[in-house]
C-alpha positions in Angstrom: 135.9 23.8 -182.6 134.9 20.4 -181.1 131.0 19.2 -180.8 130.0 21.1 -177.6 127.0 18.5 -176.9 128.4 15.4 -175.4 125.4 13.1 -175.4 127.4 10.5 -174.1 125.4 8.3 -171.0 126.9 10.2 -168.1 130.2 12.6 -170.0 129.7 15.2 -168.2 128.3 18.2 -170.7 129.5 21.5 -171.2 127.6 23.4 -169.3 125.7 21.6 -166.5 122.6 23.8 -166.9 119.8 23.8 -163.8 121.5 21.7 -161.1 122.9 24.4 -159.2 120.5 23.4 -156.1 121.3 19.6 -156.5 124.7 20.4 -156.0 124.1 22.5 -153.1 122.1 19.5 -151.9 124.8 17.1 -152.2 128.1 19.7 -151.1 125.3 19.8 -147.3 125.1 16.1 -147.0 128.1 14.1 -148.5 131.1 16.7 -148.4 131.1 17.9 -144.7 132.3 14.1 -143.3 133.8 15.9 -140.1 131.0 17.9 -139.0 127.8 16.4 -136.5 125.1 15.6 -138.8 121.3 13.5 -139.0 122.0 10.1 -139.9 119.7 11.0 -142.8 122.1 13.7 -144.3 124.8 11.6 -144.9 122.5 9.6 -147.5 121.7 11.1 -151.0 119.5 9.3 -153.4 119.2 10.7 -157.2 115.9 9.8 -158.7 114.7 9.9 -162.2 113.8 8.6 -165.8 116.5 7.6 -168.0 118.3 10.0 -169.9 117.1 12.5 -167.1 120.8 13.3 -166.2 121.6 11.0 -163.2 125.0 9.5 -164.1 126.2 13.1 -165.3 125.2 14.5 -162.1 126.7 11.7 -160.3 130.2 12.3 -162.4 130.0 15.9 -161.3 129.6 15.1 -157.7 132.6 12.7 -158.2 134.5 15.3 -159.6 133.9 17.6 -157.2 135.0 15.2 -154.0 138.5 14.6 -155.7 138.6 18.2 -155.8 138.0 18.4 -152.3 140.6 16.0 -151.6 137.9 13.1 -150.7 138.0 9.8 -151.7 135.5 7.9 -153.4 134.0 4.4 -153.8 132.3 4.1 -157.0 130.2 1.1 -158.0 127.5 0.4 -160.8 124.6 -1.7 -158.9 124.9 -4.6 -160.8 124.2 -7.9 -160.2 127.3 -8.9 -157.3 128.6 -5.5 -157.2 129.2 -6.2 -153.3 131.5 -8.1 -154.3 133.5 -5.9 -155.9 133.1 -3.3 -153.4 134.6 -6.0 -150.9 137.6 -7.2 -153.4 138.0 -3.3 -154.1 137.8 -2.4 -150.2 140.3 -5.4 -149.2 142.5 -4.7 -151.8 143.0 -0.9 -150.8 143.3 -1.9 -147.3 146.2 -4.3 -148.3 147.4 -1.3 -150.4 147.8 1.0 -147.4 149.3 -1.3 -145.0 152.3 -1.6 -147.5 152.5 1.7 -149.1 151.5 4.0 -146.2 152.0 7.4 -148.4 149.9 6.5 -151.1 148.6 9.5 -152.5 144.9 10.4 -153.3 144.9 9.5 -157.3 146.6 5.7 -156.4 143.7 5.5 -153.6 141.0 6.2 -156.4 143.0 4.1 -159.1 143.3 1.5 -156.7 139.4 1.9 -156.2 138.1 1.4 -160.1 139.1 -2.6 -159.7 136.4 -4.0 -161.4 134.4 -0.8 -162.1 134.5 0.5 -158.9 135.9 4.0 -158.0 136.8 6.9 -160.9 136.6 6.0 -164.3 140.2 5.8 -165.1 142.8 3.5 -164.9 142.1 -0.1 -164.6 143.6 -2.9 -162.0 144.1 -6.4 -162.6 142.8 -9.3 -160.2 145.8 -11.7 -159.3 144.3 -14.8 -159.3 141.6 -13.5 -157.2 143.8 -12.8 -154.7 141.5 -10.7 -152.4 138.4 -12.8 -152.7 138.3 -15.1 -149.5 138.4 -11.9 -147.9 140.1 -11.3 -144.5 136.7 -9.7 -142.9 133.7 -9.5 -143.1 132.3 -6.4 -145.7 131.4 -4.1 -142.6 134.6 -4.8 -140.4 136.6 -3.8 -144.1 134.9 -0.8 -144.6 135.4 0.0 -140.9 139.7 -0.6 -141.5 139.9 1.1 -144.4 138.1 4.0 -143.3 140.1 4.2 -139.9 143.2 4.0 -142.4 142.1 7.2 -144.2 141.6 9.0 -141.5 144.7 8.5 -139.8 146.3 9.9 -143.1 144.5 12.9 -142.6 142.1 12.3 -145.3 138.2 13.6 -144.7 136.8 10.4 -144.7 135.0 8.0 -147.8 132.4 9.0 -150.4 130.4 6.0 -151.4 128.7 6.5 -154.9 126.3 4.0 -156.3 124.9 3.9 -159.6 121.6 3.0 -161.4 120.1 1.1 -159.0 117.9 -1.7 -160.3 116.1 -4.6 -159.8 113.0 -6.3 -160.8 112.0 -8.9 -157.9 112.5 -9.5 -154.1 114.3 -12.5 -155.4 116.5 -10.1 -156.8 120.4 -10.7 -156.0 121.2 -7.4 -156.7 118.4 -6.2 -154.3 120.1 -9.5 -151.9 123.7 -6.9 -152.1 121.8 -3.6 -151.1 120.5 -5.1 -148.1 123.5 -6.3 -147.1 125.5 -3.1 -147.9 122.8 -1.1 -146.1 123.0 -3.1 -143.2 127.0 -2.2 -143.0 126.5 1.3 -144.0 123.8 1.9 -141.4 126.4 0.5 -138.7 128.8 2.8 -139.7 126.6 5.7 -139.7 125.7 4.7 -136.1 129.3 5.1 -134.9 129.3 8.5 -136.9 132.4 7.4 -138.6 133.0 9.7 -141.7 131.4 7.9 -144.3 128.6 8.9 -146.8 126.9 7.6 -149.9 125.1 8.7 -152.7 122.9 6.3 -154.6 121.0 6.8 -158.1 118.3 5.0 -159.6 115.1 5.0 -161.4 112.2 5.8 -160.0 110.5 2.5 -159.9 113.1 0.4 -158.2 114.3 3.0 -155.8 110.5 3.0 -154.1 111.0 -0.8 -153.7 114.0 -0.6 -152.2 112.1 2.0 -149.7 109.3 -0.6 -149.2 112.1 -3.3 -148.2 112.0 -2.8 -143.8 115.9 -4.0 -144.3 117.1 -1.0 -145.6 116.1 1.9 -143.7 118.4 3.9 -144.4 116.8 5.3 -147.9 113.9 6.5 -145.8 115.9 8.7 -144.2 118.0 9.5 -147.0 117.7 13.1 -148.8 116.4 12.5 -152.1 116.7 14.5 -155.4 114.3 13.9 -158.1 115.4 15.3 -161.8 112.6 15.5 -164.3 112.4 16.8 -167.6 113.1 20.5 -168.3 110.2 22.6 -169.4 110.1 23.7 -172.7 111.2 26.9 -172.0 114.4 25.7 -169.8 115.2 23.4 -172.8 115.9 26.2 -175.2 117.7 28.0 -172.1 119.7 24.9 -171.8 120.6 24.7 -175.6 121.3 28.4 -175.7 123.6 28.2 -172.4 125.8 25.8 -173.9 125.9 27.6 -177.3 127.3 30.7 -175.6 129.7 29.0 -173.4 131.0 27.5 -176.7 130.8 30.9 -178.8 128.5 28.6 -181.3 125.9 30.7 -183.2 122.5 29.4 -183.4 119.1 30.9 -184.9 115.9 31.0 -182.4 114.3 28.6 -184.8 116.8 26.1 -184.4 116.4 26.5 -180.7 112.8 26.1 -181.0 113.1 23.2 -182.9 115.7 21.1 -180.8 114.3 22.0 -177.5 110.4 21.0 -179.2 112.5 17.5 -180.5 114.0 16.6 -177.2 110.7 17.1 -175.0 113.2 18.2 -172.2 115.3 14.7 -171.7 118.8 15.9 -170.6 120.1 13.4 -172.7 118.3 14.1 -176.0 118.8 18.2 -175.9 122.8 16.7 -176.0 121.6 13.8 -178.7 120.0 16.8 -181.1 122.4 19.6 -179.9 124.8 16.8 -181.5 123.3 16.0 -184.3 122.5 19.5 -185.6 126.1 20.7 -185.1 127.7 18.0 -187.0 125.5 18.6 -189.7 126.1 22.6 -190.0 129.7 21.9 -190.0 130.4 23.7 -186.5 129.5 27.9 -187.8 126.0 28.3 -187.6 122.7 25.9 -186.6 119.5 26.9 -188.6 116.8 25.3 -188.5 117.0 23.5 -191.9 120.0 21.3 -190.3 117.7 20.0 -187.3 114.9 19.3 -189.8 117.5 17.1 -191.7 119.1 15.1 -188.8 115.1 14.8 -187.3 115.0 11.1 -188.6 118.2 10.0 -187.0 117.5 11.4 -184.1 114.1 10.1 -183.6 115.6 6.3 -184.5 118.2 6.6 -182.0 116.1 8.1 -178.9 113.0 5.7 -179.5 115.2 2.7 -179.6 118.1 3.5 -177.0 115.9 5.8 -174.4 112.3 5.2 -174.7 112.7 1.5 -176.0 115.1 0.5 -172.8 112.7 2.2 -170.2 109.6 0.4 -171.9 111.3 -3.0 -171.6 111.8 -2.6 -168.1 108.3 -2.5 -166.9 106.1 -4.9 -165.9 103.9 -6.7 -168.0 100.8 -4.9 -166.6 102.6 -1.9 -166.9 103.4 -2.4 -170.6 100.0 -3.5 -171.4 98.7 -0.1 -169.6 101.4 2.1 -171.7 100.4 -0.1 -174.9 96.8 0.7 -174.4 96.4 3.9 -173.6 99.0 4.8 -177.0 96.3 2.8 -178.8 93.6 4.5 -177.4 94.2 7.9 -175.8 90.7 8.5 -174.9 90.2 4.8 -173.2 87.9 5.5 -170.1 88.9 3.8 -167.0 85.9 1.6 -167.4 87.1 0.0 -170.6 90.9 0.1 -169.2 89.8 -1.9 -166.3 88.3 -4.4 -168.6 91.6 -4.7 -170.4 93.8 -5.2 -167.5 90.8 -8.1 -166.1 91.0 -6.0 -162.8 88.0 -4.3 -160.9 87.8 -0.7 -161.8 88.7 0.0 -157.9 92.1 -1.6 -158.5 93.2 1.3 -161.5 95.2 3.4 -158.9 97.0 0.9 -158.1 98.3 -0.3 -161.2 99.1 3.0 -162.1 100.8 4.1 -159.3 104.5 3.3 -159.7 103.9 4.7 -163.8 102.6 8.0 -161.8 105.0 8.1 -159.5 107.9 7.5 -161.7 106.6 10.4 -164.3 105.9 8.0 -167.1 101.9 9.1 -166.9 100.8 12.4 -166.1 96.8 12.8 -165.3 94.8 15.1 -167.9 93.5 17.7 -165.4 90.8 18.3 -167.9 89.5 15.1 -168.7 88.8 12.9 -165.3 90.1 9.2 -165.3 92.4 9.5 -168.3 96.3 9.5 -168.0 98.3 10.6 -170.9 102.1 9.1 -171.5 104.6 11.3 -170.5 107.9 9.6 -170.7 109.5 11.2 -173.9 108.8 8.9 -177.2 107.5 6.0 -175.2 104.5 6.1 -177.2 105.7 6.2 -180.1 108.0 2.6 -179.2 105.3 1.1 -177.7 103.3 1.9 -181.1 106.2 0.7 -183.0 105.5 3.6 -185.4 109.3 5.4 -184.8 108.9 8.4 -187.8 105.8 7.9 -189.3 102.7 8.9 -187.1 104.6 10.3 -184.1 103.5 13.5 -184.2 102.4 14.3 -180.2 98.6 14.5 -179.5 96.9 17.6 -178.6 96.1 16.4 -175.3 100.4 16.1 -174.9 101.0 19.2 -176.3 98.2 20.8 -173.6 99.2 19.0 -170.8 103.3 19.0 -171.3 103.7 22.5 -172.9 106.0 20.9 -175.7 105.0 21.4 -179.4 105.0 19.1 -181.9 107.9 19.3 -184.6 
């Protein structure tokens, strides 16, 4: 029997446990392109911490459109992915003005150019043959679109992933603005068009704060945080019976405790332990032994990345309060050189993103949420990352 966990950034897993209501979410505001809707529900933003299930979900929505006969416009937010949305866009247009019956699987091969559209089959660039472009990026979305449509096609799914940026300055953040500009045209026309974005937390609320695109206020948003405890071992039992793979309520215990509810560690452990049982049964001897790989690879490749990505306030706030949980606001103030006034609003985007959680029993002190990001910024990997009791308290995960 193959590995059932896929931990994989974005394959899509087994079982996709606990998003039954996201999916609703998205079939109400991205697959009903003929209907009269809000401008706002033709906009879907996914929000959450790395690891958190984003990409999967955003596989599974792309998934579901091709079975639905929709096609979609894929992109990874990069820096210049507009430009490859344009080159993409153009290209197809070309496409259908000289093969008219091109069928639903060309439209989406012909839209992975570059990385945009359905993972698949690549295209080749002919000496950049699209690149002066014909039209502007609005008036091309607008032909293509029209072209769809007249083949009696729903309309165009636009799906944008991991959203990021660090600055105003930011070209990336220079792209969004101008795609949200042509999207919100579109929208205004009601021509059958809808996106959904993902990101993390942090950059998606300065995108929100940007007055140029105003379509993400609007927009229906869907945050994923970690799973409970309790819905971890649900998860890891769910895709254990799917896959008729027989696993002790220890073992459960463990992984669920391990992966602190990260979508993409319950996969990373579920992994880990089956390879090392041999596929027949998981105890709970076989996650004790695969505990030190999969602490080196999560700290580094989950924790690590999202750490690296803050500011440098932010990581001297993480830093601190991993060296001294108890720190009063007082003395944190006096770390940060900032007035004790100002602490909110360094915080804030940490709060609001789920990397700290306020102790509800101790006022003033914040305690680091984000799975294993303590235990990066402390640089102490295996050896003293056991979970305080304060994290265990306020969390509900045990220590392993």
């Amino acid at each position: 029997m193959a590995n059932p966990f896929t931990p994989g950034f974005g394959t899509p897993p087994t079982v996709l446990y606990g998003r039954e209501t996201e999916m609703g979410l998205i079939d109400r505001t991205s697959f009903t392109l003929g209907a009269k809707h809000p401008a706002h529900s033709r906009a879907t933003i996914i929000t959450g911490n790395r690891g958190i299930g984003k990409t999967t979900l955003l596989t599974a929505t792309v998934r579901r459109a091709q079975g639905m006969g929709i096609p979609v416009l894929r992109v990874g937010a990069k820096r210049g992915f507009l430009d490859d949305v344009h080159y993409a866009v153009d290209w197809l247009v070309d496409e259908l003005g000289r093969k008219p019956n091109l069928s639903l699987a060309e439209i989406n091969i012909g839209l992975t150019a570059f990385g945009v559209g359905i993972p698949g089959a690549k295209l080749t660039r002919k000496k950049r043959a699209a690149d002066a472009h014909k039209r502007p990026f609005g008036a091309s979305m607008r032909v293509l679109i029209d072209l769809l449509v007249r083949r009696k096609m729903s309309g165009l799914l636009i799906v944008i992933d991991e959203m990021n940026f660090k600055h105003a300055r930011d070209t990336t953040l220079e792209h969004i603005v101008s795609f949200s500009s042509a999207y919100q045209s579109l929208i205004e026309d009601d021509l059958p068009v809808a996106v959904v974005i993902s990101g993390l937390p942090i950059p998606i609320e300065r995108a929100r704060r940007n007055q140029h695109i105003s379509f993400l206020t609007r927009a229906e948003e869907i945050r994923l945080d970690e799973f409970t405890y309790q819905e971890s071992q649900a998860v890891i039992r769910t895709i254990a019976q799917a896959s008729d793979l027989l696993i002790t309520d220890s073992a459960v215990e463990a992984m669920a405790a391990l992966s602190r509810g990260n979508t993409y560690m319950i996969q990373e452990i579920g992994y880990l332990a089956y390879e090392r049982s041999g596929g027949e049964l998981i105890d709970v001897e076989h996650v004790s032994a695969v505990r030190t790989a999969f602490l080196e690879k999560v700290i580094g490749s989950v924790a690590g990345v999202a750490y690296e990505e803050l500011s440098t306030k932010q990581k001297l706030i993480i830093r601190t309060i991993a060296e001294q949980p108890e720190i009063t606001p007082k003395e944190m103030a006096r770390v940060l050189g900032a007035a004790e006034t100002s602490l909110p609003g360094y915080r804030k985007d940490l709060v609001d993103a789920g990397i700290l959680v306020a102790d509800p029993e101790v006022r003033g002190r914040f305690i680091i949420a984000f799975p294993y990001m303590k235990e990066y910024a402390l640089r102490l990997k295996n050896e003293g990352a056991e979970n305080s009791a304060a994290y265990d308290r306020v969390t509900g995960f045990p220590d392993v």
